[in-house]
C-alpha positions in Angstrom: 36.6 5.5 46.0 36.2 4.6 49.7 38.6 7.4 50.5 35.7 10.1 49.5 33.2 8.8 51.1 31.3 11.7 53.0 32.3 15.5 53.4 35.8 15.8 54.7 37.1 18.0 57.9 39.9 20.6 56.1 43.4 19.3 57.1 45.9 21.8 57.1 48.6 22.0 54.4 51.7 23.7 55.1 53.4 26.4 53.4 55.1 24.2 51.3 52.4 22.9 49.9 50.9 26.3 49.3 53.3 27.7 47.5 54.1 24.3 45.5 56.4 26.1 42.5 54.5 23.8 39.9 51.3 25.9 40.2 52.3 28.3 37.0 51.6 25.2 35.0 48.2 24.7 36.1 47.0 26.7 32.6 49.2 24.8 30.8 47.4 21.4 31.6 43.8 22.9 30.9 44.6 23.5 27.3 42.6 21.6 25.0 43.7 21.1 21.4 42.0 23.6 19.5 38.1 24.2 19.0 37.5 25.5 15.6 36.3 23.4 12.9 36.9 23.7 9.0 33.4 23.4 7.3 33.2 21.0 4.4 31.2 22.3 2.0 29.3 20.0 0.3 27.4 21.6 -2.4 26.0 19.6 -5.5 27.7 19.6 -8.6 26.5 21.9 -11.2 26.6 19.9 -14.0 24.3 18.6 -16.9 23.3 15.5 -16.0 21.2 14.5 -19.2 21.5 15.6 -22.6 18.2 14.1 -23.8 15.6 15.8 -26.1 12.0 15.3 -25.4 11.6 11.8 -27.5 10.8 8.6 -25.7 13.0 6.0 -25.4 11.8 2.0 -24.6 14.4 1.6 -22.4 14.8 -2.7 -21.2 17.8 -3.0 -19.3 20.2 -0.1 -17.6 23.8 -0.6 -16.5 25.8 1.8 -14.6 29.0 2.3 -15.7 32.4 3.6 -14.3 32.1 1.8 -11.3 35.2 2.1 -8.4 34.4 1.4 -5.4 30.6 0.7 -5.4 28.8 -2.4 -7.1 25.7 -2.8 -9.6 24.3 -4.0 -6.3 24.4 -0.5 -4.2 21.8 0.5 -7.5 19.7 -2.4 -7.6 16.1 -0.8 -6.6 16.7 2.1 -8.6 17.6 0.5 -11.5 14.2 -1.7 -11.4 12.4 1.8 -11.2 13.2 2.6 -14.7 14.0 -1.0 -16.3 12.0 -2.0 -19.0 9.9 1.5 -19.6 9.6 4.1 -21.7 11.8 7.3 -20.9 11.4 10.5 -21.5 14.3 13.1 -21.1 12.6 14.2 -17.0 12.8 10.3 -16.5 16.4 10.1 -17.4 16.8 13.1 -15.4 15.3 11.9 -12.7 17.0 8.3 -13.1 20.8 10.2 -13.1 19.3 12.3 -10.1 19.2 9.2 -7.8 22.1 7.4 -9.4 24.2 10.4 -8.1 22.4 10.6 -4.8 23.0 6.9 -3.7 26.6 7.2 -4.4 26.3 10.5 -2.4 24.6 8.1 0.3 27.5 5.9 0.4 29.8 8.6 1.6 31.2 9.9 -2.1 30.2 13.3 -2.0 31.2 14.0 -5.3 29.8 11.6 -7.3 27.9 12.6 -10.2 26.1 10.7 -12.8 25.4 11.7 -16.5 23.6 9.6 -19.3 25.4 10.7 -22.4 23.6 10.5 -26.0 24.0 6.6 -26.9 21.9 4.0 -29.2 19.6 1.9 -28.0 19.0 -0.1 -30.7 19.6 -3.3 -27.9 17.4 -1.5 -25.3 20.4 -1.4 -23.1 20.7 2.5 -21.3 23.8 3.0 -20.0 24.7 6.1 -17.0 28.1 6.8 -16.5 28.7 7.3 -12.3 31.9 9.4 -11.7 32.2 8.7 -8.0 34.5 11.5 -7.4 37.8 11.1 -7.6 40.4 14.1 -7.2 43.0 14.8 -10.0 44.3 18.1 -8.6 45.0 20.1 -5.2 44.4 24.0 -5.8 45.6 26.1 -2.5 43.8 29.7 -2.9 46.1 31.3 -0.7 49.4 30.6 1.4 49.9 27.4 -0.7 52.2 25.9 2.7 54.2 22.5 1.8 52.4 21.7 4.9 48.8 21.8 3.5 49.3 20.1 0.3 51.3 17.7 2.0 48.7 16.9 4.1 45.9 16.9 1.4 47.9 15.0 -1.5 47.1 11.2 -0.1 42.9 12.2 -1.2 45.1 12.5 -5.0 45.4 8.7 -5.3 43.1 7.7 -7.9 40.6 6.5 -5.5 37.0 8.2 -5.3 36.9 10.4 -2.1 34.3 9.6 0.6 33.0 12.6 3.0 35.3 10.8 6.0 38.5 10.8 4.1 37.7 14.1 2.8 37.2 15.6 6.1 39.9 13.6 7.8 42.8 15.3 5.6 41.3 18.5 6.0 41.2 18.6 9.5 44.7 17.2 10.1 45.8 19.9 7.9 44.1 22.6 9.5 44.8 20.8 13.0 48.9 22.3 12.1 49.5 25.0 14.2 48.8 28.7 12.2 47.0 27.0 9.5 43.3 27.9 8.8 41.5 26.6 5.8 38.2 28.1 4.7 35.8 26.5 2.3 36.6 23.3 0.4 35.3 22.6 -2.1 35.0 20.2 -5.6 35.0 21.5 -8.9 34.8 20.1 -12.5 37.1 21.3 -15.4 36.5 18.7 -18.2 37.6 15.4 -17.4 39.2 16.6 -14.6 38.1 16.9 -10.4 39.9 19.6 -8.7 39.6 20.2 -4.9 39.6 23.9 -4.0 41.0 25.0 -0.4 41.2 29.0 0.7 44.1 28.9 3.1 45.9 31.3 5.5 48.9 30.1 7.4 50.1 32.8 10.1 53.9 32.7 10.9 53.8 34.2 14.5 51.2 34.5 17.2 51.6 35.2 20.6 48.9 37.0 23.7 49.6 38.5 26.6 47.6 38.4 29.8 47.5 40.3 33.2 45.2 38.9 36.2 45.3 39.3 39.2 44.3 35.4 40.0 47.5 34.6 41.9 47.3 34.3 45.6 48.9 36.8 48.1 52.0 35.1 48.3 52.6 34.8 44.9 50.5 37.7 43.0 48.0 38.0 43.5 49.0 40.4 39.7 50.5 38.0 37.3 51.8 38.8 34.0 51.9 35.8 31.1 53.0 36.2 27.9 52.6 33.2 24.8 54.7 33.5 21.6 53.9 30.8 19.2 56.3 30.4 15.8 55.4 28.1 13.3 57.2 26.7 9.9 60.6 27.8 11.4 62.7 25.0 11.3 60.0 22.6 8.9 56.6 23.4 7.1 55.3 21.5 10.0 56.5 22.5 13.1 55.6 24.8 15.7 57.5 26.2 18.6 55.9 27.7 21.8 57.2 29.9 24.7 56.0 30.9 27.9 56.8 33.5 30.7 55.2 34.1 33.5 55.9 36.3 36.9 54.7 39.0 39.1 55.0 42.0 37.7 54.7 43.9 41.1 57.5 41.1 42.8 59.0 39.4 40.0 61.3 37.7 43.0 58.0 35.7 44.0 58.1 34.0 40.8 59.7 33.7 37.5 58.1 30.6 34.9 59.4 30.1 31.8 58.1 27.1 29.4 59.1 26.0 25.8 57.8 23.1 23.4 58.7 22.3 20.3 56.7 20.2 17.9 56.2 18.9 14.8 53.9 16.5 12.5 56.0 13.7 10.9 53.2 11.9 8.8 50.1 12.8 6.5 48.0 10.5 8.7 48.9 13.2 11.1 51.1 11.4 13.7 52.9 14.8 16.1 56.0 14.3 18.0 56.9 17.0 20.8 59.4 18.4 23.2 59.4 20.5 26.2 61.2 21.9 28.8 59.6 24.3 32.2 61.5 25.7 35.2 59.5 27.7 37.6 61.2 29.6 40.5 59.0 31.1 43.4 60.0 33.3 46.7 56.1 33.6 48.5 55.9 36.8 50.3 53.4 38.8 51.8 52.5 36.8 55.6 55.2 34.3 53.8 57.7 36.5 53.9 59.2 35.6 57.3 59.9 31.9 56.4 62.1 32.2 54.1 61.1 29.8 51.2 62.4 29.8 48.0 61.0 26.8 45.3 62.0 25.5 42.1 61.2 22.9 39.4 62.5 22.1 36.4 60.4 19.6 34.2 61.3 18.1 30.9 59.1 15.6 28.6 58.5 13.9 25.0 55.4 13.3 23.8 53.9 11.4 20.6 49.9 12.1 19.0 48.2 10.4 16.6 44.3 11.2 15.4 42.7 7.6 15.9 39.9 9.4 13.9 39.3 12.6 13.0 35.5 14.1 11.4 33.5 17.2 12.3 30.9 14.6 14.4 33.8 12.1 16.4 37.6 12.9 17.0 39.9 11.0 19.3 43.9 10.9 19.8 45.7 9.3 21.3 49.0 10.2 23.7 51.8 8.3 24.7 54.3 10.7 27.1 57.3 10.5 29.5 58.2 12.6 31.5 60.8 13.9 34.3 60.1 16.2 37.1 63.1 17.7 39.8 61.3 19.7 42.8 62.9 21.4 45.5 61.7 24.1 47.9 64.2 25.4 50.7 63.5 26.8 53.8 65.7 29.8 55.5 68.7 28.2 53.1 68.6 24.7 54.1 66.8 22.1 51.3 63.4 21.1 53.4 61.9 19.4 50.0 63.1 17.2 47.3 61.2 15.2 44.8 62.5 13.5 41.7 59.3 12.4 40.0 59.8 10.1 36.1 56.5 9.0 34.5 54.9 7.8 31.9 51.8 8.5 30.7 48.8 6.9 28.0 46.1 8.9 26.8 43.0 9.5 25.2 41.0 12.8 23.9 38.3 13.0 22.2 35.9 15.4 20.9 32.1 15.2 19.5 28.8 16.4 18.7 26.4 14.3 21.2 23.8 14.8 23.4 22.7 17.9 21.1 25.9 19.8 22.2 29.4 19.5 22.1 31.6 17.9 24.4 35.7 17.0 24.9 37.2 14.8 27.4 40.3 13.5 28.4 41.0 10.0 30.0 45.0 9.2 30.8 46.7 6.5 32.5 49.3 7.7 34.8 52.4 5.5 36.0 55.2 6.1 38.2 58.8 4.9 37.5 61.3 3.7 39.5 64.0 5.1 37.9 66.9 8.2 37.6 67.2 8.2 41.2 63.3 8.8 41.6 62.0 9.7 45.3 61.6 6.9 47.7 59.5 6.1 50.2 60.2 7.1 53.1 62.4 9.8 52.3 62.5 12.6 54.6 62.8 15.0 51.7 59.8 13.9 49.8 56.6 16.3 49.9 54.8 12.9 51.0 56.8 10.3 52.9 54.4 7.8 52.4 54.2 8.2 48.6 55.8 5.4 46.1 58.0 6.1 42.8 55.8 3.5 41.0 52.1 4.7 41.7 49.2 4.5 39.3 47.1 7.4 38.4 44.0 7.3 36.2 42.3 10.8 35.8 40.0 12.2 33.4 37.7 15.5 32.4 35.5 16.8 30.2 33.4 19.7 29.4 30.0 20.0 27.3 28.0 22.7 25.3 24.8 22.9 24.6 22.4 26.0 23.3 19.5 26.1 24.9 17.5 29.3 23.0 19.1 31.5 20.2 21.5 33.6 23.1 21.5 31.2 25.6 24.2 28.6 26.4 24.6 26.0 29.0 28.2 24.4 29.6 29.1 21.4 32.5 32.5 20.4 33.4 34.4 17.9 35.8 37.3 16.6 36.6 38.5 13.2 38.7 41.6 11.2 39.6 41.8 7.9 41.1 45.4 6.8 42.6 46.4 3.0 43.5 48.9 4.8 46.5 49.8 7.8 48.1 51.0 10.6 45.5 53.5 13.3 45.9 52.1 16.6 45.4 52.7 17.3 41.9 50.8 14.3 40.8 47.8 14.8 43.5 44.7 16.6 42.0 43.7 19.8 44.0 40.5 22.2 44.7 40.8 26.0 44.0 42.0 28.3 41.0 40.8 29.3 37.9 38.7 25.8 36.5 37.1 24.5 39.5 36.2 26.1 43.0 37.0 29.7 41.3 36.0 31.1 45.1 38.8 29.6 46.5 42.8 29.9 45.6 44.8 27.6 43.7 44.9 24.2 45.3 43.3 25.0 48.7 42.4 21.4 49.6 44.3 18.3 47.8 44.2 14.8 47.6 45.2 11.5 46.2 41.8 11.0 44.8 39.1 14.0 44.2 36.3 14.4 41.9 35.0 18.0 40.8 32.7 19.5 38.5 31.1 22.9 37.9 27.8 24.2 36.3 27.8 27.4 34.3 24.7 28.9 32.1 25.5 31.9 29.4 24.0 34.1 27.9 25.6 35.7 24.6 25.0 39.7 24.3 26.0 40.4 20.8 27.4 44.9 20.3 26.0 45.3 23.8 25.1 49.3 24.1 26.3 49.9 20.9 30.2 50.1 22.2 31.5 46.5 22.4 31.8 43.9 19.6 30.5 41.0 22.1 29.7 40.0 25.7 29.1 37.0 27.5 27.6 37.0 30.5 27.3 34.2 32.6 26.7 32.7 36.4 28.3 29.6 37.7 28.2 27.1 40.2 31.2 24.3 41.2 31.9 21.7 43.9 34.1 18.9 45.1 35.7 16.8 47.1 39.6 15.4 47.4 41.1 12.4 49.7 43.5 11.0 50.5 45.1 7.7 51.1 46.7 6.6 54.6 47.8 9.3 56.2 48.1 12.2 53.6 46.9 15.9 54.6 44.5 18.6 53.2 41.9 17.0 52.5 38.4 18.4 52.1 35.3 19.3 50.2 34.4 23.1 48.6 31.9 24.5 46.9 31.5 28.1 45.5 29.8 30.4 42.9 29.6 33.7 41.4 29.1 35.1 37.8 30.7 37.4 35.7 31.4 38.9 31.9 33.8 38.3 29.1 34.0 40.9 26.6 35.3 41.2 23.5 37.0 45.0 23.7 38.4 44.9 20.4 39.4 42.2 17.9 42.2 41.1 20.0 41.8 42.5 22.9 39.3 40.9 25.6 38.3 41.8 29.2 37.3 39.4 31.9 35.5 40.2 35.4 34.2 37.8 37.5 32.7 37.9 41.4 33.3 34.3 43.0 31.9 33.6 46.3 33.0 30.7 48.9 30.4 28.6 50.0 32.0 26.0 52.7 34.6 27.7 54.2 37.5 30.9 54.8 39.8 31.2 52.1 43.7 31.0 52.9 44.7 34.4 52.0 42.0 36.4 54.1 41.0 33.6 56.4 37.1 34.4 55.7 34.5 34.3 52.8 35.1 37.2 51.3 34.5 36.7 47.4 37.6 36.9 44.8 37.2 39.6 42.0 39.0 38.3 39.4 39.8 40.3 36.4 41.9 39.8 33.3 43.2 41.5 30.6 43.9 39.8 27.3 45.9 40.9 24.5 46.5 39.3 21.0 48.6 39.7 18.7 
């Protein structure tokens, strides 16, 4: 970290760098996998748990019966409670009660435990423990292959504990278009039936206008996402993206596709995709004359280490090929040829009385397919190696703080073993961090960032919307880089603004962003950015 040591001087970036045609997929890295969580509902059984009169019984010894996965042992205390006494029927009631709870205890939510009518002529009573085990899957619903599929290794004959239960639920839910709604355990007869409300939508899609772009490239953009699921298998899902300017479509044209699927009930996802970006800056760009593309492909493969409402982590194994070229007045002034593999980790959980989700990945350069060498004169970074190593991370944190009132904390770091070229450098500016400043006004080799923001939740405000947040923010940080690499600096900016809810699907976002440390590229001063965006789902 010796690189970021104290407050760097701004070093100037050229207009390559600027108007780098990778920045359209600057949204696409800040996706996290989805937020919303299926509850589990884990209501008691109504059943009748005794069917004693009101004689008493001299009960000596008690055996629990029906026994799977727990032991005699797991019952010991409560079976001394009520050994070698005499019982009446709220005794026995009491005595099935906790025979049922402690099972519960041990994770099998739906145990249940029932003293049926029995001699006692040896003084022996005996309870009968059902620990829960599921004998049928019952979709209310879309009943999708892809659900059941997902749910039919809790039908195995073995009683279900809370973490399995909520495991298979959430990898089935975790399929894109699939939402399941209350679980929940039933008892008909002899028989344990799990009940799932389910909704699988075939198609989704949004589209966005904002004006967030910079003046060379926007600053209007126009995005729209199209998401089809089940097409091909039960569980796949297929995503497209487009992205341009709808005032200059000429200063950029992004189009991005993935295709993905789930190959295993443990949840295991295997993925494809493809980008190409084109830009032609304009605006005081005009008169050089550049025109930028890249063309990215890549294969990923998931798998949920663990998955409950409290702790979730995957993990990611990827490679991935990049081709960048930007010319200048016709003649190629920029080439880089970028394979690499990465390993990752995200997790998710409830901690620290909030919720937070962070990312951690290992990034390595390859010396292969004719990647960019050092000391190429067509590389964005002579100095940079094809076999660098990148570890970066994130993450971002919730936490309520009064019934309307929401705190959330984010950053963002990357430490690099060598000089990177520019896609794989980490930059300052855009729509995460430093929202005063344009996308990637200072970048580095190494940076850390991080940005503070308190909300407050106004719920039908004036009677006209559904909902509004409104909210103020603060964000800082600092990039560097190694030998003799250019734009570094530190930023720091703030602002505030409000995200309504219009209609169901349709949202509206301003926000005021100020520049703290320095002139923003586009008007060379600290005027603020108003940022506004205009969602549409469908």
């Amino acid at each position: 970290m010796v690189a970021l040591a104290g407050a760097f001087p701004a070093a100037a970036q050229d207009a390559l760098d600027r108007t780098d045609p990778t920045q359209a997929e600057a949204d696409e890295k800040a996706q996290p996998i989805g937020d919303d969580e299926t509850r589990i509902d884990t209501v008691e059984i109504d059943v009748d748990r005794t069917v004693f009169d009101d004689t008493r019984y001299d009960v000596g010894a008690i055996v629990v019966e029906g026994l799977v996965a727990l032991s005699p042992q797991d019952f010991a205390d409560i079976v001394q409670d009520y050994s070698a006494r005499t019982l009446g029927a709220g005794e026995m009631s009491a005595l099935s009660d906790r025979i049922a709870a402690r099972a519960r205890e041990r994770g099998f939510i739906f145990a249940n435990a029932v003293i049926s009518p029995q001699s006692l002529s040896s003084g022996v009573l005996r309870v009968s423990l059902d620990e829960g085990v599921i004998d049928e899957i019952r979709i209310e619903g879309d009943a999708d292959p892809a659900i059941l599929s997902q749910l039919e290794p809790l039908r195995d004959g073995r009683p279900v504990t809370l973490a399995r239960l909520e495991r298979h639920i959430l990898l089935a839910d975790d399929i894109s278009g699939i939402r399941l709604r209350s679980p929940r355990y039933e008892r008909e007869g002899e028989r344990g039936v799990l009940i799932v409300e389910a909704r699988r939508d075939r198609f989704s899609g949004r589209a966005e206008l904002a004006n967030d772009g910079s003046q060379p490239i926007g600053p209007l953009r126009a995005r729209i996402d199209f998401d089809a699921n089940g097409l091909i298998s039960p569980f796949d899902e297929i995503d497209f993206t487009y992205s341009t300017v709808p005032t200059e479509p000429g200063e950029l044209q992004y189009l991005a596709g993935r295709y993905s699927v789930v190959v295993s009930p443990q949840g295991t996802e295997v993925s494809f995709g493809a980008s190409y970006s084109a830009t032609h800056p304009g605006a005081y760009l005009a008169d050089r004359d550049i025109f930028g593309k890249s063309a990215r492909v890549s294969g990923r493969l998931r798998h949920p280490l663990r998955r409950s409402r409290g702790f979730s982590i995957w993990v990611d194994g990827e490679l991935e090929f990049r081709d960048l070229r930007q010319d200048r007045f016709g003649a190629l002034a920029r080439h880089d040829r970028i394979p690499v593999a990465r390993l990752g980790f995200y997790s998710r959980a409830l901690m620290l009385d909030g919720a937070i989700r962070g990312g951690l990945t290992l990034s390595q350069g390859l010396d292969i397919l004719d990647a960019t060498q050092q000391g190429d004169p067509l590389a964005s970074r002579e100095d940079a190696s094809p076999d660098f190593t990148v570890l970066s991370g994130w993450f971002a944190w919730e936490r309520a703080l009064a019934s309307s009132l929401e705190l959330a904390l984010a950053g963002r770091g990357q430490l690099s073993s060598t000089p990177l070229l520019i896609t794989e450098d980490i930059g300052l500016g855009g729509n995460s961090f430093l929202r005063g400043y344009d996308f990637s006004e200072r970048s580095g080799d190494n940076g850390i960032m991080g940005s503070a923001e308190l909300r407050y939740d106004w719920r039908n405000p004036l009677g006209m919307l559904r909902r509004a947040e409104l909210y103020a923010f603060a964000d800082g940080g600092v990039v560097g880089n190694l030998e003799d690499g250019r734009g570094s600096g530190s930023l720091a900016s703030s602002g505030g603004g409000i995200r309504t809810d219009l209609t169901r699907n349709l949202d509206l976002d301003l926000e005021l962003a100020f520049p703290l440390t320095g002139p923003r590229y586009d008007t060379d001063d600290k005027s603020p950015r108003f940022n506004v965006a205009v969602t549409q789902s469908f």
